[in-house]
C-alpha positions as CSV (number, residue, x, y, z in Angstrom):
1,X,37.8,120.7,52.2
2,X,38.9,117.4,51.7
3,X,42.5,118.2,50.9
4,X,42.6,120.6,54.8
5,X,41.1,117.5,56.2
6,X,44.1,115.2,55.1
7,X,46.5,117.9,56.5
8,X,44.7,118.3,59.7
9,X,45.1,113.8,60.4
10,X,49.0,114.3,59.0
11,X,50.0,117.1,61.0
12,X,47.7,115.5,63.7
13,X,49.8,111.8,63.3
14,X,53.0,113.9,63.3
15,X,52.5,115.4,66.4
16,X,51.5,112.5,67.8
17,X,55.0,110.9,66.9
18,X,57.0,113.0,68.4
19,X,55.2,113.5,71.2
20,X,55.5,109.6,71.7
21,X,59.4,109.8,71.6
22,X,60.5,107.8,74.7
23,X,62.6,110.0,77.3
24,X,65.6,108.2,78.0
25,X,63.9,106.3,81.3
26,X,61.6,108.6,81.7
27,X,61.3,109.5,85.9
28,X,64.7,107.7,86.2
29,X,66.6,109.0,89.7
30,X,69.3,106.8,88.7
31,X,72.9,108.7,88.7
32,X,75.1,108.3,85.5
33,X,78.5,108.9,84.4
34,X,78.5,111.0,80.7
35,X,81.8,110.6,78.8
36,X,82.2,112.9,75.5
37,X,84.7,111.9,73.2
38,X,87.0,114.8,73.8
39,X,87.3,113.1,77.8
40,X,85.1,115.7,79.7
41,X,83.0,114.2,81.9
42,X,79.3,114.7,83.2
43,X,77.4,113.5,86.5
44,X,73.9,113.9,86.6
45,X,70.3,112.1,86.0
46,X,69.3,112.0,82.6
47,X,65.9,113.7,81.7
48,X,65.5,112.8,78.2
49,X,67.3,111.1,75.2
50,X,65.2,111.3,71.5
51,X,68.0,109.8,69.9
52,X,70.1,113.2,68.5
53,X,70.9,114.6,72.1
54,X,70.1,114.0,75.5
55,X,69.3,116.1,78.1
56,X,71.6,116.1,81.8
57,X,70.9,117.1,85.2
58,X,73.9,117.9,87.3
59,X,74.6,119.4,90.6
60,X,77.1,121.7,89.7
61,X,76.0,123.3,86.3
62,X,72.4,122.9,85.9
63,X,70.4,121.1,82.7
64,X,72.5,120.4,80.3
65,X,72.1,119.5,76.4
66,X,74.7,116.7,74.7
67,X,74.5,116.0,71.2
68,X,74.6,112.0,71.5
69,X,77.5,112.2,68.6
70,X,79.5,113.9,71.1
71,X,78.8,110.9,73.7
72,X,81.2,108.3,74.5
73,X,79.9,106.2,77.1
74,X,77.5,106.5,79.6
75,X,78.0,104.5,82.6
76,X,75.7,104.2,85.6
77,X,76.7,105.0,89.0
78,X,75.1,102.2,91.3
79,X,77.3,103.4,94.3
80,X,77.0,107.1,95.4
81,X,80.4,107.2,97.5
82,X,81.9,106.6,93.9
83,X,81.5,110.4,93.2
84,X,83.6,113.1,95.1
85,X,83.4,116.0,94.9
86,X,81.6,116.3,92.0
87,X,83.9,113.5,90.1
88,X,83.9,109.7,89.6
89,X,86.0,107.0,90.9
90,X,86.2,103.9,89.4
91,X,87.0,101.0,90.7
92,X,88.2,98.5,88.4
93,X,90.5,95.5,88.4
94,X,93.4,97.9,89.4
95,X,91.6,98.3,92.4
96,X,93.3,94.6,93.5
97,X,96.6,95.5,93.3
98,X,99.1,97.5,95.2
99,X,102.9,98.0,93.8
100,X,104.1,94.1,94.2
101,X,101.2,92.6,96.4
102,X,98.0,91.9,95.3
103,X,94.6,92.3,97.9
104,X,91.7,89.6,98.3
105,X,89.4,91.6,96.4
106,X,87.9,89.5,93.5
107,X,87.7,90.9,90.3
108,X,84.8,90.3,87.9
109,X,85.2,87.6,84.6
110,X,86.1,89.5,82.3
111,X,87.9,93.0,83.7
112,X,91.4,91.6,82.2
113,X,94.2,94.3,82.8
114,X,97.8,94.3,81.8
115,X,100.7,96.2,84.2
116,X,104.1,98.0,82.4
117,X,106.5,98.4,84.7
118,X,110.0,99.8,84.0
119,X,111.8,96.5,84.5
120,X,108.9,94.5,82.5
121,X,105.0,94.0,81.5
122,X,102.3,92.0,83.4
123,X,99.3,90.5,82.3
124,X,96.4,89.0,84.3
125,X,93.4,87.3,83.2
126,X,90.1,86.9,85.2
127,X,89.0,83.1,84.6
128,X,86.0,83.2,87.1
129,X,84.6,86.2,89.4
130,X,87.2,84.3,92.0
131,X,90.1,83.0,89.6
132,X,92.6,85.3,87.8
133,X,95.5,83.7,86.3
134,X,98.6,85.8,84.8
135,X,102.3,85.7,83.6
136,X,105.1,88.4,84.5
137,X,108.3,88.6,83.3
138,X,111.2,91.3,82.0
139,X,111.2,93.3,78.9
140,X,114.2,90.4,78.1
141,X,111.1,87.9,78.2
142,X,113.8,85.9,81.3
143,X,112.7,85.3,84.1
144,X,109.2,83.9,83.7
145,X,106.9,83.7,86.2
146,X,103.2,82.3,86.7
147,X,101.0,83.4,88.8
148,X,97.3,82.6,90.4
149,X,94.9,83.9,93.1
150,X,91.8,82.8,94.6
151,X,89.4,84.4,96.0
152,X,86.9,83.7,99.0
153,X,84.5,86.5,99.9
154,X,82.5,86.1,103.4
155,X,79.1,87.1,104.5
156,X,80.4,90.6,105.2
157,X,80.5,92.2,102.1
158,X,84.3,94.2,103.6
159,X,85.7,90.8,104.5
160,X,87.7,88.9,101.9
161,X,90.2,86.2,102.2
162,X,92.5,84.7,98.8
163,X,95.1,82.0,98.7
164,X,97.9,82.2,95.5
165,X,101.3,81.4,94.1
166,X,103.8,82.3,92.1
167,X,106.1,80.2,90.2
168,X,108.6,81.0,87.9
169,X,111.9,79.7,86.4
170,X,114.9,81.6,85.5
171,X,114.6,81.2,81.6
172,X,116.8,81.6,79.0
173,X,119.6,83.2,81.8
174,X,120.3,80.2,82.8
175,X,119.5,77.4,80.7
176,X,116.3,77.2,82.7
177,X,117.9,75.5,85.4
178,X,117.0,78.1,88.0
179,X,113.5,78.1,89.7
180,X,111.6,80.2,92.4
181,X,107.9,80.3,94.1
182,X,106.0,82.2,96.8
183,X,103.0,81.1,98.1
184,X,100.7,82.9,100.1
185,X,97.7,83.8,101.5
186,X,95.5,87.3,102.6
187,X,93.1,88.9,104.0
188,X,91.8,92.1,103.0
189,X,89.5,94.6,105.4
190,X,87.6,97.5,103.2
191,X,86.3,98.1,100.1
192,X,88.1,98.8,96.7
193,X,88.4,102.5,97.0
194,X,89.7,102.3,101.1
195,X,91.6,98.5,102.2
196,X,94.1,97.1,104.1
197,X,95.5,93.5,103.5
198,X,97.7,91.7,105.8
199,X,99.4,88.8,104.0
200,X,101.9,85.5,104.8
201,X,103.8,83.5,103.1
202,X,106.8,81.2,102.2
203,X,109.3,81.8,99.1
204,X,112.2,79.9,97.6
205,X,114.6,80.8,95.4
206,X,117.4,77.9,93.6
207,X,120.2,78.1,91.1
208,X,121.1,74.4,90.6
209,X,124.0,72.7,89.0
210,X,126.4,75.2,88.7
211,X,129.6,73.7,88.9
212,X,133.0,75.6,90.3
213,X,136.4,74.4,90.3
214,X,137.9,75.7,93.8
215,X,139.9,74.8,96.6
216,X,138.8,72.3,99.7
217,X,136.4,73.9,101.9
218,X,137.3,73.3,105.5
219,X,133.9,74.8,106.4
220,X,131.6,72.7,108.4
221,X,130.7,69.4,107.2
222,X,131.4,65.4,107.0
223,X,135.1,64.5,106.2
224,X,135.7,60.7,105.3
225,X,139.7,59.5,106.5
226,X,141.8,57.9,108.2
227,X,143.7,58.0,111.1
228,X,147.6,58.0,110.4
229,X,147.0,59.8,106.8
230,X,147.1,63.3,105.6
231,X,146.0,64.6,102.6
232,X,147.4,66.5,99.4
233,X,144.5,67.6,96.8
234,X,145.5,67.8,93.5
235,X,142.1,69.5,92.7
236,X,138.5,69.8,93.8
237,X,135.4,70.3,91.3
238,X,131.7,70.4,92.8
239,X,128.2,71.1,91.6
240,X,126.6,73.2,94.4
241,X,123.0,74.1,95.0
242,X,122.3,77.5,96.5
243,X,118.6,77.5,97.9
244,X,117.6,80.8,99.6
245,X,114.1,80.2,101.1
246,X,112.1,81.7,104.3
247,X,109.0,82.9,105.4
248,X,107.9,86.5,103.9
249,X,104.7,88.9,105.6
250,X,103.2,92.0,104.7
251,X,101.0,94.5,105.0
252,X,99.5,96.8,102.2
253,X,96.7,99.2,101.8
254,X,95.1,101.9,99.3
255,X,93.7,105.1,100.8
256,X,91.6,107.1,98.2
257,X,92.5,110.7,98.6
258,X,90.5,112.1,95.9
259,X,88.1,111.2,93.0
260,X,90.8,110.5,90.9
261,X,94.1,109.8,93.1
262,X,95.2,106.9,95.8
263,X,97.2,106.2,98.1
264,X,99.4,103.6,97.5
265,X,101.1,102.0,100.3
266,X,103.7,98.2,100.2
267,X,105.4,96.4,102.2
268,X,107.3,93.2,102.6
269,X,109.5,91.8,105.2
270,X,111.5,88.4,105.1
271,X,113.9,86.2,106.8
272,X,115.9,84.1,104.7
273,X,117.9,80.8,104.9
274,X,120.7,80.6,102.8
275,X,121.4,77.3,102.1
276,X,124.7,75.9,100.0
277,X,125.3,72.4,99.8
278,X,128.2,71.1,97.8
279,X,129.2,67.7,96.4
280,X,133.3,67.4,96.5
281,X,134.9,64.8,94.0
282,X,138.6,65.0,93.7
283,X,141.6,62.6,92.9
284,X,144.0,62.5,95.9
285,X,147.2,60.8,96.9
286,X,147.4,59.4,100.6
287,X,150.6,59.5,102.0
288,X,151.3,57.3,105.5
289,X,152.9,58.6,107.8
290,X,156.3,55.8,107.6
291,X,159.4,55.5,106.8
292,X,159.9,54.9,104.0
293,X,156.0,56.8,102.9
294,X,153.7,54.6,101.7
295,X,152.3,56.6,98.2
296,X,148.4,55.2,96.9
297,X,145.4,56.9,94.9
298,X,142.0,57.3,96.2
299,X,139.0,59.2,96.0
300,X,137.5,61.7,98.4
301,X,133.8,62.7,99.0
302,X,132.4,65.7,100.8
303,X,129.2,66.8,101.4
304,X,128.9,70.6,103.0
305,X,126.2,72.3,104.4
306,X,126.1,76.0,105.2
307,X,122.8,77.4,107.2
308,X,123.4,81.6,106.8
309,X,119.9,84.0,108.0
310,X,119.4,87.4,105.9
311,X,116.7,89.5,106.6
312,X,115.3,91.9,104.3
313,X,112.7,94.5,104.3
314,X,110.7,96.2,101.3
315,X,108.8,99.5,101.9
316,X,107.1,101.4,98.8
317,X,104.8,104.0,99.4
318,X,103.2,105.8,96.0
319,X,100.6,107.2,94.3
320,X,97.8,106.2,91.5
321,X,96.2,108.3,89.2
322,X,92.9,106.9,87.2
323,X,91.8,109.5,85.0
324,X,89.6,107.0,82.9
325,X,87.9,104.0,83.7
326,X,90.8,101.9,81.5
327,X,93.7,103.3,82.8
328,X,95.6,104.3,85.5
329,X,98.9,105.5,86.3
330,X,100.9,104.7,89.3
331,X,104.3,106.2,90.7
332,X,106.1,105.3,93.9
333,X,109.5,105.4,95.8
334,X,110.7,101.7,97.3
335,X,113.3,101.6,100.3
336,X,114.9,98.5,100.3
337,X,116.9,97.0,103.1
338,X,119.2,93.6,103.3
339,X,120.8,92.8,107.2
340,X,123.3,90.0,106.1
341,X,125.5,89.1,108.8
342,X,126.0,92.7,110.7
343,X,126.6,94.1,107.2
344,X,123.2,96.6,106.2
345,X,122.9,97.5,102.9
346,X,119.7,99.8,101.9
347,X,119.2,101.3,98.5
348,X,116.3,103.1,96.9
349,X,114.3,101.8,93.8
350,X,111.7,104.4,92.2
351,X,109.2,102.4,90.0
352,X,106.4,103.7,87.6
353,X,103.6,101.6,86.6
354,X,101.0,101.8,83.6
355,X,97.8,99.9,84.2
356,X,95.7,99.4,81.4
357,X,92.3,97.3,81.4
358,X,91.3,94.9,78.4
């Protein structure tokens, strides 16, 4: 009697246990995002979790059972328009840039991502929810270029505006004496899944103290002599300073067109002054006009200043694919086009980019 009595209170107690067993958020309507390890993925509200398998909900294939060995991640879904279809988009830092151009959309501390393009890798680093910081460059490691954008969200939640810059220097190519910046500003209309940003800004690019032996320019500029002399050059060796700089706009966009594609649309358009100024030192001998001539040494200066306008425009349209919340993939088709002095040259430049988030 006393031995049935003890099973009765253990079997009793054991039932008890189990039955206590919290449901993963038991009454929950929240919507999550089930990754198993093989990559399938599962949409639905979880009914239950003991700890060895939890139990789904979906729309498409009823209750489900996942061992929770099988389970990767489970993500939840705060925003519904994030699922199409039956699939999730992510958002993501990604979500900020188009193929060159970056958007006003702030990404969040910590959603670091890293770009590898075919000409050379990027990597960008999320300081604050407003500041990202990052470096690009070649696979050569030359040029090197820094760059930074702020953000500055408004009241409405689809109105964003950022200030940045880019600075670089030309690196090892040329003894780092070459330098280069852009600085802009945008403003970005949408969310991260459907946006279009209209940007401005000013860019410079300088290759400084290269010298070149060459004959006299007679091109514009300031001549130093005098009247009653003419001029024989024995030689002429100047250190020139080509600075190409002008304003730059654009207008870029992303366009979802399915849970796990984008659209993918840049665009740039400059006008450029190309500037060349030029130092001239040379030994010369003057000879005056007499009879007999009248032979003496001197020096001549001239400073040269050449104002030529080139106009180029960048168009790249393209697709992304993000097939996981870490990655993406991105392929696209850029038409370039240089006007330089009634000569138009246009050439095509097909890029593919891997994103990948850290």
């Amino acid at each position: 009697m006393k031995t049935n009595l003890l099973l009765f209170i253990f079997l009793f107690s054991l039932g008890n246990a189990f039955a206590q067993i919290p449901t993963h958020q038991q009454g929950d309507t929240n919507t999550y995002l089930i990754t198993k390890t093989n990559g399938s993925e599962f949409i639905g509200k979880i009914l239950s979790d003991d700890g060895r398998e939890i139990l789904i909900k979906t729309e498409n294939l009823g209750k489900i059972y996942i061992p929770k060995s099988d389970v990767r991640s489970i993500i939840l879904i705060a925003d519904k328009k994030s699922v199409v279809r039956g699939e999730y988009h992510s958002s993501g830092p990604f979500t900020t840039r188009h193929a060159f151009t970056t958007n006003a959309l702030p990404i969040t501390k910590g959603e670091n991502y890293t770009m590898l393009n075919l000409y050379g890798p990027e990597v960008h680093f999320a300081v604050t929810n407003h500041l990202n910081i990052g470096i690009m460059s070649t696979w050569l490691a030359s040029p090197l270029v820094f760059a930074a954008k702020y953000t500055i969200p408004t009241k409405k939640p689809k109105l964003n505006f950022s200030i940045g810059t880019l600075f670089g220097t030309s690196g090892y190519f040329n003894s780092f004496e070459g330098y280069g910046g852009l600085h802009f500003g945008n403003v970005t209309y949408g969310d991260r899944k459907n946006n279009i940003t209209f940007s401005a800004g000013y860019g410079y690019l300088s290759n400084i103290n290269q010298k070149v032996n060459t004959k006299m320019l007679v091109e514009p500029g300031t001549y130093n002599s005098t009247d009653g002399y003419s001029f024989f050059y024995k030689y002429k060796e100047y250190s020139s300073k080509i600075l190409l700089q002008g304003p730059i706009i654009s207008i870029a966009g992303i366009a979802r067109v399915g849970a796990k594609a984008s659209f993918i649309f840049d665009s740039m358009f400059g006008v450029f002054s190309n500037a060349e100024r030029y130092n001239n030192f040379g030994d010369i001998e003057v000879v005056k006009e007499a009879s007999p001539p009248d032979f003496s040494n001197g020096i001549y200066r001239q400073k040269v200043t050449l104002n030529q306008e080139v106009f180029a425009l960048f168009l790249m349209p393209g697709m992304r694919f993000q097939t996981k919340e870490n990655k993406a993939f991105q392929v696209s088709l850029a038409g370039v086009a240089v006007f330089d002095h009634g000569e138009n040259n246009s050439f095509p430049i097909p890029m593919c980019t891997w994103f990948y988030k850290f």
